[in-house]
C-alpha positions in Angstrom: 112.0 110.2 101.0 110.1 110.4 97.8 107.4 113.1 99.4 110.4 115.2 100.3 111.4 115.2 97.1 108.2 116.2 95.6 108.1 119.0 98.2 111.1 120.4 97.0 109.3 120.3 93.2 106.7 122.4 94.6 109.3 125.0 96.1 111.4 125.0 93.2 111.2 128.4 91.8 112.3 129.7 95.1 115.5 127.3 94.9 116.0 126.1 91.2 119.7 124.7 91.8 118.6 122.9 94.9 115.6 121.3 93.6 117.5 119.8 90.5 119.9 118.3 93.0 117.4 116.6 95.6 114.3 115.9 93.2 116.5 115.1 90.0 119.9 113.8 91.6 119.7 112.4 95.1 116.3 111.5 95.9 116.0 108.9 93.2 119.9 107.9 93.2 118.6 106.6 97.1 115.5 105.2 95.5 117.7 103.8 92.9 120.0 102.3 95.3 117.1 101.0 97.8 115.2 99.3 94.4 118.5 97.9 93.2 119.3 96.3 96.6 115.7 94.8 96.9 115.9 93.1 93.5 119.5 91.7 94.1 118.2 90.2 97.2 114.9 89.0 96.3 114.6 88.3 92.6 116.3 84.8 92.9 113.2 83.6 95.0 110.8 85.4 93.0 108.1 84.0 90.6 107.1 85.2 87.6 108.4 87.9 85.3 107.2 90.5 82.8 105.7 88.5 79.6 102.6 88.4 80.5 100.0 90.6 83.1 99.4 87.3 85.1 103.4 86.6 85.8 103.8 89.6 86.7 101.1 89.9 89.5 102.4 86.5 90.5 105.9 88.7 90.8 104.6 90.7 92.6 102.8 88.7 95.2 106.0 88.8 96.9 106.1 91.4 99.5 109.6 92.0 98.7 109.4 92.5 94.9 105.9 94.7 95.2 108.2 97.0 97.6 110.8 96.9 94.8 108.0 97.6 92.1 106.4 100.8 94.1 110.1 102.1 94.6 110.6 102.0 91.1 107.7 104.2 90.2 108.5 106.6 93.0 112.1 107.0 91.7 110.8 107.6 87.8 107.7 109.2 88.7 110.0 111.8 90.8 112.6 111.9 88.2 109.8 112.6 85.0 108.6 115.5 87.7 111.5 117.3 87.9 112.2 117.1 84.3 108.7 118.7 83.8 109.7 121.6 86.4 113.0 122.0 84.2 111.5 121.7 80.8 108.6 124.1 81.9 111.4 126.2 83.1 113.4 126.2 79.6 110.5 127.2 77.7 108.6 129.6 79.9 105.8 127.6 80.8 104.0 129.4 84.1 104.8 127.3 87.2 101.1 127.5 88.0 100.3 125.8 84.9 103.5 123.2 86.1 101.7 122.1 89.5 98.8 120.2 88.5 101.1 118.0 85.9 103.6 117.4 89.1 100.1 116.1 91.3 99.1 114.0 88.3 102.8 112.2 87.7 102.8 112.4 91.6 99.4 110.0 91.0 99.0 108.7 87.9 103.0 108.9 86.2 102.0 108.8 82.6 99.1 111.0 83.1 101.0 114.2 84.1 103.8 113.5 81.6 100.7 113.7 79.0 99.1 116.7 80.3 102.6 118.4 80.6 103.0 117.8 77.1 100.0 119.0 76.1 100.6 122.1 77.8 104.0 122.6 76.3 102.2 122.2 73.0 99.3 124.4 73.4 102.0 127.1 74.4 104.1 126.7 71.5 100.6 127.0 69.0 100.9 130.6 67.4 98.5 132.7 68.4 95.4 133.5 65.8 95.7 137.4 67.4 95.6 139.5 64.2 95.3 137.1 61.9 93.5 138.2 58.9 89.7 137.0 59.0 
């Protein structure tokens, strides 16, 4: 569900309105639904929790929970890429430049959110084109 939803990220300039919907909207609204449904059902038995790096491995050494955990990064992950493909979108960013930030969030999350940022700032530099020297 998640890879359609990243396929449709890819295509977006051919269907703007459709990939807001599906990448933005429904894709992670499932995910959302699917993560919600695994936590209500298997958080009670967990162990663990998130105060420290060793409870939460020991969280997620339930099968149950560590599905709930990857669904949650496939829903934000998804969600921060099509909010890159938007905000690239709103300020004229090239969708060639877009792609390799969607494989990184794809990835690595955080990593493609960075180097989508650091695009949109490198863009929004003024140019040193006839400047004085």
């Amino acid at each position: 569900m998640a890879v359609v939803g990243w396929l449709v990220l890819l295509a977006s300039p051919f269907m703007p309105k459709i990939a807001h919907y599906v990448s933005a909207v429904a894709v992670p609204l499932l995910l959302a639904v699917v993560y919600s449904s695994l936590i209500m059902a298997f958080w009670s038995g967990g162990q663990g929790g998130f105060d420290s790096l060793e409870h939460v491995a020991k969280l997620f050494r339930s099968p149950e929970l560590l599905l709930a955990g990857w669904i949650h990064y496939l829903a934000f992950d998804l969600f921060v890429g099509a909010w890159i493909v938007e905000k690239a979108r709103e300020n004229g960013v090239a969708f060639w430049a877009v792609i390799p930030c969607l494989v990184l969030t794809f990835l690595f999350g955080p990593a493609g959110f960075l180097l989508f940022n650091a695009i949109s700032a490198a863009k929004s530099v003024p140019s040193l084109k006839g400047t004085a020297s």
